[in-house]
DSSP file (Angstrom, degrees, kcal/mol; ACC not computed):
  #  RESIDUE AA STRUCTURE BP1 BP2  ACC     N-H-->O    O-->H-N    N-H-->O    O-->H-N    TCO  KAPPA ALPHA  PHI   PSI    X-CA   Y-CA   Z-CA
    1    1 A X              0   0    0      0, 0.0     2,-0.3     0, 0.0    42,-0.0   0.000 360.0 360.0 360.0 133.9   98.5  104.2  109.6
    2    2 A X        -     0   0    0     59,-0.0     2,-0.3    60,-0.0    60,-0.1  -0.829 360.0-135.3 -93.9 141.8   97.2  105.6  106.0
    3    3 A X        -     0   0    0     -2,-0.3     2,-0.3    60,-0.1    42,-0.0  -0.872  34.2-116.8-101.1 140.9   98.7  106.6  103.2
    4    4 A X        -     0   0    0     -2,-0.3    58,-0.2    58,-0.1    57,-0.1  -0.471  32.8-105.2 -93.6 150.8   97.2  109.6  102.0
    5    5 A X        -     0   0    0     -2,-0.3    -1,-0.1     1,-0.1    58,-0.1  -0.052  10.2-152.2 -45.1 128.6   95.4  109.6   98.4
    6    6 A X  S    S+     0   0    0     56,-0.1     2,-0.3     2,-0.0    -1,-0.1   0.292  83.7  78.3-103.5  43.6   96.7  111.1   95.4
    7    7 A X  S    S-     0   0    0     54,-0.1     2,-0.1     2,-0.0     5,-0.1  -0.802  93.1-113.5-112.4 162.0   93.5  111.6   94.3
    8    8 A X    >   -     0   0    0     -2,-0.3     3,-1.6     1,-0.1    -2,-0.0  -0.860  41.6-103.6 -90.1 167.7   91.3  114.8   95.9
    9    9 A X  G >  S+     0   0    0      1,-0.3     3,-2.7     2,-0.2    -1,-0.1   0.771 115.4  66.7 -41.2 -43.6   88.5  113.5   97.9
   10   10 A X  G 3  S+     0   0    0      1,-0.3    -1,-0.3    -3,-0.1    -3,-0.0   0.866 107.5  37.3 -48.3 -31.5   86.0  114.4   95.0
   11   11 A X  G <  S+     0   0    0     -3,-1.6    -1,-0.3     2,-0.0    -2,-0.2   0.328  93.9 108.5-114.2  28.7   87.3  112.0   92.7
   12   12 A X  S <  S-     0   0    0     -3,-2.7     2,-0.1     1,-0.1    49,-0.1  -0.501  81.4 -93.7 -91.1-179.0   88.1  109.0   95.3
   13   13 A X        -     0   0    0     47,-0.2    -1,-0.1    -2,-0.1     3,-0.1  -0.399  30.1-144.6 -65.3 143.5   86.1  105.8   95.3
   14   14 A X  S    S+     0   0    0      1,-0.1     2,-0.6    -2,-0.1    -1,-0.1   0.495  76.0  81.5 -93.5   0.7   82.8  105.9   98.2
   15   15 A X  S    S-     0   0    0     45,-0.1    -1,-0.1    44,-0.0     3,-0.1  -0.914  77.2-136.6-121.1 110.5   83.1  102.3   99.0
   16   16 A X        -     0   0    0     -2,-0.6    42,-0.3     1,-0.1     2,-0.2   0.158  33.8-111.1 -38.1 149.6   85.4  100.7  101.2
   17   17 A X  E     -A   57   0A   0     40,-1.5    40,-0.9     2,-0.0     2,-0.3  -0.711  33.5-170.5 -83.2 163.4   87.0   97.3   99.7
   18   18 A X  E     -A   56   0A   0     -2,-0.2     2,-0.3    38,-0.2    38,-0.2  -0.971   3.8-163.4-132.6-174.9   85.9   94.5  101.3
   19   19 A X  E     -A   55   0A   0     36,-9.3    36,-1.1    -2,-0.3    -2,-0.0  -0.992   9.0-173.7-144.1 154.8   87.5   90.6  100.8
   20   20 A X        -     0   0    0     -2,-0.3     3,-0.1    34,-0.2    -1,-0.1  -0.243  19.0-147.7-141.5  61.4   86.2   87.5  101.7
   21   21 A X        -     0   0    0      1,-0.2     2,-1.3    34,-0.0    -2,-0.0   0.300  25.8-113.5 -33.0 139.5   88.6   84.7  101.0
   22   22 A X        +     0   0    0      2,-0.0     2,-0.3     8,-0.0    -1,-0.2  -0.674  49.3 170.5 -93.8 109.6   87.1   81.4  100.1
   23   23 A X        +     0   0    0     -2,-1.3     2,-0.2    -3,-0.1     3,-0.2  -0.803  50.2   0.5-113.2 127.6   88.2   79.4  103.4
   24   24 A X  S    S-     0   0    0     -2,-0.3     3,-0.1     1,-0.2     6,-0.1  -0.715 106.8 -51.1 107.1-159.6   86.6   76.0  103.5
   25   25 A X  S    S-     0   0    0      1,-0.4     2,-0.3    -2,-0.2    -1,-0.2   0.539 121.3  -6.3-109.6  -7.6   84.4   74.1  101.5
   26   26 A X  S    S-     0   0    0     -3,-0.2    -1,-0.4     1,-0.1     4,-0.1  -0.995  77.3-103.2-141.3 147.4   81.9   76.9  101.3
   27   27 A X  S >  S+     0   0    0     -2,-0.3     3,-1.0     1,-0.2    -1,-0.1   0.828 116.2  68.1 -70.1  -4.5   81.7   80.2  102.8
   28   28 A X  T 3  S+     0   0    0      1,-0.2    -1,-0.2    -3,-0.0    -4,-0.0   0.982 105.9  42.2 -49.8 -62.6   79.1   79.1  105.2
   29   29 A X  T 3  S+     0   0    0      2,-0.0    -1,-0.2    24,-0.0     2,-0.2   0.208  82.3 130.7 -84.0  33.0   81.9   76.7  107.0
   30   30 A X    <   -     0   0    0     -3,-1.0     2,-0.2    -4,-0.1    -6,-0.1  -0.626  54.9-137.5 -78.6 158.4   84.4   79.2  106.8
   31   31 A X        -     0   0    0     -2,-0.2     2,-0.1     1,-0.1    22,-0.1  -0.585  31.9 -98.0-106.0 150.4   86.3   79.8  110.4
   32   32 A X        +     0   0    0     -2,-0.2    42,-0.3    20,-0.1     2,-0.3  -0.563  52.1 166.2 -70.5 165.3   86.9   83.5  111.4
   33   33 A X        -     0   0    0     17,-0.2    17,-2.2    40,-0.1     2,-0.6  -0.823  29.2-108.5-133.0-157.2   90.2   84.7  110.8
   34   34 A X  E     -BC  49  72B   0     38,-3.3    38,-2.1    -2,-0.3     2,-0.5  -0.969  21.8-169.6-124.1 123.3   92.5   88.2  110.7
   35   35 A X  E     -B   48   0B   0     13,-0.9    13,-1.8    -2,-0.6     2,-0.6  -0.902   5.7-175.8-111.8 147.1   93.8   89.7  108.0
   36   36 A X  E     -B   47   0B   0     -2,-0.5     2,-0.6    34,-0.3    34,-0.6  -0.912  14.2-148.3-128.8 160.9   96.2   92.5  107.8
   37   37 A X  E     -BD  46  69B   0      9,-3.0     8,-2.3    -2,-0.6     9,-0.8  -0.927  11.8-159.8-124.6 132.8   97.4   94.3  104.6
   38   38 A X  E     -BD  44  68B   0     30,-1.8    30,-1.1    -2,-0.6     6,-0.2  -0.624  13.2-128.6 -97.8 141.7  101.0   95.8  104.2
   39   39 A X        -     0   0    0      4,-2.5     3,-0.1    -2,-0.3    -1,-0.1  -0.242  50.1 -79.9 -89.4-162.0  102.3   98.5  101.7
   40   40 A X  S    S+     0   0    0      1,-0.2    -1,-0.1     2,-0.1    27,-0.1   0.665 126.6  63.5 -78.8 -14.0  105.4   98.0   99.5
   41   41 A X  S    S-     0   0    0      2,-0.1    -1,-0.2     0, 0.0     3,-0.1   0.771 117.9-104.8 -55.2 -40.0  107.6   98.9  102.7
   42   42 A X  S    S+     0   0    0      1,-0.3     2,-0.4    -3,-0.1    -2,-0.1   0.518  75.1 148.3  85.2  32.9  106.6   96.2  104.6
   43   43 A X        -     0   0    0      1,-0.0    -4,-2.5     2,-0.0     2,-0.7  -0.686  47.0-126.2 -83.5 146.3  104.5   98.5  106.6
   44   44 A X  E     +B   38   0B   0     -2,-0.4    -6,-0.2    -6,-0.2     3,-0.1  -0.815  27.7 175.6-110.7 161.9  101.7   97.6  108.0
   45   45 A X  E     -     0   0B   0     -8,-2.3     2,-0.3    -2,-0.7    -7,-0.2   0.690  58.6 -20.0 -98.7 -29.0   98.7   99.5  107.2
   46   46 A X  E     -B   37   0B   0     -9,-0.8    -9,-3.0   -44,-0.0    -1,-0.3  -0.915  43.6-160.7-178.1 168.9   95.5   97.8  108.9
   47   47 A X  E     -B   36   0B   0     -2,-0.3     2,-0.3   -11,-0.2   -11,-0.2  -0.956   9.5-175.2-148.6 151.6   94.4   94.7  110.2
   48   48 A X  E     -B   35   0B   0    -13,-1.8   -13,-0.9    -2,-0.3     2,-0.6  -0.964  16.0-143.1-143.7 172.6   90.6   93.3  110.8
   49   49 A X  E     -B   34   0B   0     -2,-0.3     2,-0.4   -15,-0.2   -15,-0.2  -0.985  11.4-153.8-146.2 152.3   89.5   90.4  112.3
   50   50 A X        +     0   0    0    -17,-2.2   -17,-0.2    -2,-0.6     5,-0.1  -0.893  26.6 167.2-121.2 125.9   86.4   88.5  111.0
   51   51 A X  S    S+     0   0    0     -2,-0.4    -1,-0.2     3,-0.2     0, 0.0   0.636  88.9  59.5-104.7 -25.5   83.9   85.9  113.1
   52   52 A X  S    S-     0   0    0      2,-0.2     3,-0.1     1,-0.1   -22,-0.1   0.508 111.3-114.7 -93.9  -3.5   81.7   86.3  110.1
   53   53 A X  S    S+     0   0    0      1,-0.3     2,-0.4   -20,-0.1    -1,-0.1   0.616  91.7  89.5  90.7  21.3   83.5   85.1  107.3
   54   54 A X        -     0   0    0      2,-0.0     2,-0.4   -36,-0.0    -1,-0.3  -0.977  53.3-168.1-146.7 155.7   83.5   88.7  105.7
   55   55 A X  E     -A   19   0A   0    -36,-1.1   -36,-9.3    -2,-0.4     2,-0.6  -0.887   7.9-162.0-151.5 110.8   86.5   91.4  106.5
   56   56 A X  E     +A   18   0A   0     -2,-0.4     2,-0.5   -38,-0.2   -38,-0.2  -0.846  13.4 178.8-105.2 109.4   85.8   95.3  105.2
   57   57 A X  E     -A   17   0A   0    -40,-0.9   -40,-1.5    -2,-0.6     2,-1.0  -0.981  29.7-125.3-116.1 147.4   88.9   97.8  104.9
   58   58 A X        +     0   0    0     -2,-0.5     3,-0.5   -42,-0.3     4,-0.1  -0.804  35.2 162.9 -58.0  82.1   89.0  100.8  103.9
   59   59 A X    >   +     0   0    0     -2,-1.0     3,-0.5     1,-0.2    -1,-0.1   0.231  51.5 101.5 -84.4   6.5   91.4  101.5  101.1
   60   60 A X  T 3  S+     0   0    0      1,-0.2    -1,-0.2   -43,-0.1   -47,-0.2   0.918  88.4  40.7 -66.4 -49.4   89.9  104.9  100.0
   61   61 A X  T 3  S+     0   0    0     -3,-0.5     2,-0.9   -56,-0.1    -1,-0.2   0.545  95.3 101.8-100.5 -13.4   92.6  106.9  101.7
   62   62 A X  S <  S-     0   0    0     -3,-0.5     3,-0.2   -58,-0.2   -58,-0.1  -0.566  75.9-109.9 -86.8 103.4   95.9  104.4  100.5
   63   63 A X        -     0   0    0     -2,-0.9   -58,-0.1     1,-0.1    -1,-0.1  -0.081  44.1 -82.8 -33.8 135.0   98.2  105.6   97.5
   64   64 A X  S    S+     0   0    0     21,-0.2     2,-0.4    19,-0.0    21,-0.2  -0.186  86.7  90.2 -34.4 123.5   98.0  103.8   94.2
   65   65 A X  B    S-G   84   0C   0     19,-3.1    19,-2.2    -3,-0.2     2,-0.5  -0.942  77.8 -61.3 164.2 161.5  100.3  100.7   94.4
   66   66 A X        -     0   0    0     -2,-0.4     2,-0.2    17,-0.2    17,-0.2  -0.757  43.4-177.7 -99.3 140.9  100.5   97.5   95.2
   67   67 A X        -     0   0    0     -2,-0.5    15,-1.3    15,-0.3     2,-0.5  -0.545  20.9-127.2-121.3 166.1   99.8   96.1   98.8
   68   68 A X  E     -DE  38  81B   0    -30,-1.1   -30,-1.8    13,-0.3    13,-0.2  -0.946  14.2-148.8-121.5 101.9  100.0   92.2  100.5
   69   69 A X  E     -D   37   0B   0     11,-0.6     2,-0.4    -2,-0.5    11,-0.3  -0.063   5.5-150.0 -51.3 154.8   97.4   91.2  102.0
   70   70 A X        -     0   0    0    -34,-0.6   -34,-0.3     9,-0.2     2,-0.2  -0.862  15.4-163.5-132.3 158.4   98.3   88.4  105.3
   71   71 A X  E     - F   0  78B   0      7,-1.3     7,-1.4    -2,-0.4     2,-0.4  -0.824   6.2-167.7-149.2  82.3   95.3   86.0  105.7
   72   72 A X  E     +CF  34  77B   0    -38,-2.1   -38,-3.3     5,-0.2     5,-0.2  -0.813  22.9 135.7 -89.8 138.1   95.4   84.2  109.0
   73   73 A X  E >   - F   0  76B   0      3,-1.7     3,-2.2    -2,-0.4   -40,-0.1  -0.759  61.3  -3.4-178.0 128.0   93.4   81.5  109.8
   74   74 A X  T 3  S-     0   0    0      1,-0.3     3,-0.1   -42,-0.3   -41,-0.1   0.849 128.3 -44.7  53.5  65.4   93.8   77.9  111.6
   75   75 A X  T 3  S+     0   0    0      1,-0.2    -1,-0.3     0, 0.0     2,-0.2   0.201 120.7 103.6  87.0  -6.2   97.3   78.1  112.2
   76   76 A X  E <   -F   73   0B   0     -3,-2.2    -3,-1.7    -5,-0.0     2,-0.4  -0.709  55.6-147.2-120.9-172.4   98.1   79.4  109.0
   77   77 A X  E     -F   72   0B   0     -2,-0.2     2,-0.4    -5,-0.2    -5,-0.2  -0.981  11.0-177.3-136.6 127.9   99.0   82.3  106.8
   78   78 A X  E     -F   71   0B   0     -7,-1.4    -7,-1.3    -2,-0.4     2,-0.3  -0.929  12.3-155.8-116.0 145.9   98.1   82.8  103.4
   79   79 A X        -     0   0    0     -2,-0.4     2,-0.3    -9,-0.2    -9,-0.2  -0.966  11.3-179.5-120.1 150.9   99.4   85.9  101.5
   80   80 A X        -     0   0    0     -2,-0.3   -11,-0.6   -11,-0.3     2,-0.4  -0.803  23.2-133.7-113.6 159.0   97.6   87.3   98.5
   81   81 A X  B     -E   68   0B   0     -2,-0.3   -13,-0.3   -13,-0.2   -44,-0.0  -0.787  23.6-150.9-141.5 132.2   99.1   90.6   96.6
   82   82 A X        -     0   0    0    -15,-1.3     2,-0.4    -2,-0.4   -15,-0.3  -0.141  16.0-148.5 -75.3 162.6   96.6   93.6   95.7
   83   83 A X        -     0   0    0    -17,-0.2     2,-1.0   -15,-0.0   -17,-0.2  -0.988  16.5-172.8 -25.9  95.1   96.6   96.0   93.2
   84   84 A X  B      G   65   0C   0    -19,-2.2   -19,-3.1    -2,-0.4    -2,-0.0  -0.799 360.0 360.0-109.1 123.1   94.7   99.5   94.6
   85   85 A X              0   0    0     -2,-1.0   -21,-0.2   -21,-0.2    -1,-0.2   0.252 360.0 360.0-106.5 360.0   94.3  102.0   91.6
């Protein structure tokens, strides 16, 4: 589910965010994991899942606000929390 933009398409950003958490001692040995990202509801909004140590969402279409990231990985959950302007 997306939240739609309050921006018009002309003036949104063209590039998708993407995150790559530094997991490990480097990202070379990082392990895959999933992340999913949540609005201020506790909705969630999207999820990916990474073998490569890199994870691209698309935030273009997602109202200004702040979001919480979930970061799963080796049995645990890290949460980060976002600012999308």
């Amino acid at each position: 589910m997306h939240c739609p933009s309050s921006k018009p398409p002309s003036q949104q950003d063209t590039n998708p965010r993407s995150y790559a958490p530094k997991i490990g001692n480097s990202q070379q040995d990082a392990p895959a994991f999933r992340i999913e990202i949540y609005n201020q509801d506790q909705e969630l909004m999207d999820q990916a899942y990474s073998e490569d140590r890199r994870v691209v969402l698309d935030t273009r279409l997602y109202a200004k606000g702040t979001y919480f990231l979930h970061i799963f990985y080796e049995g645990e959950v890290r949460q980060k929390q976002i600012l999308i302007e």
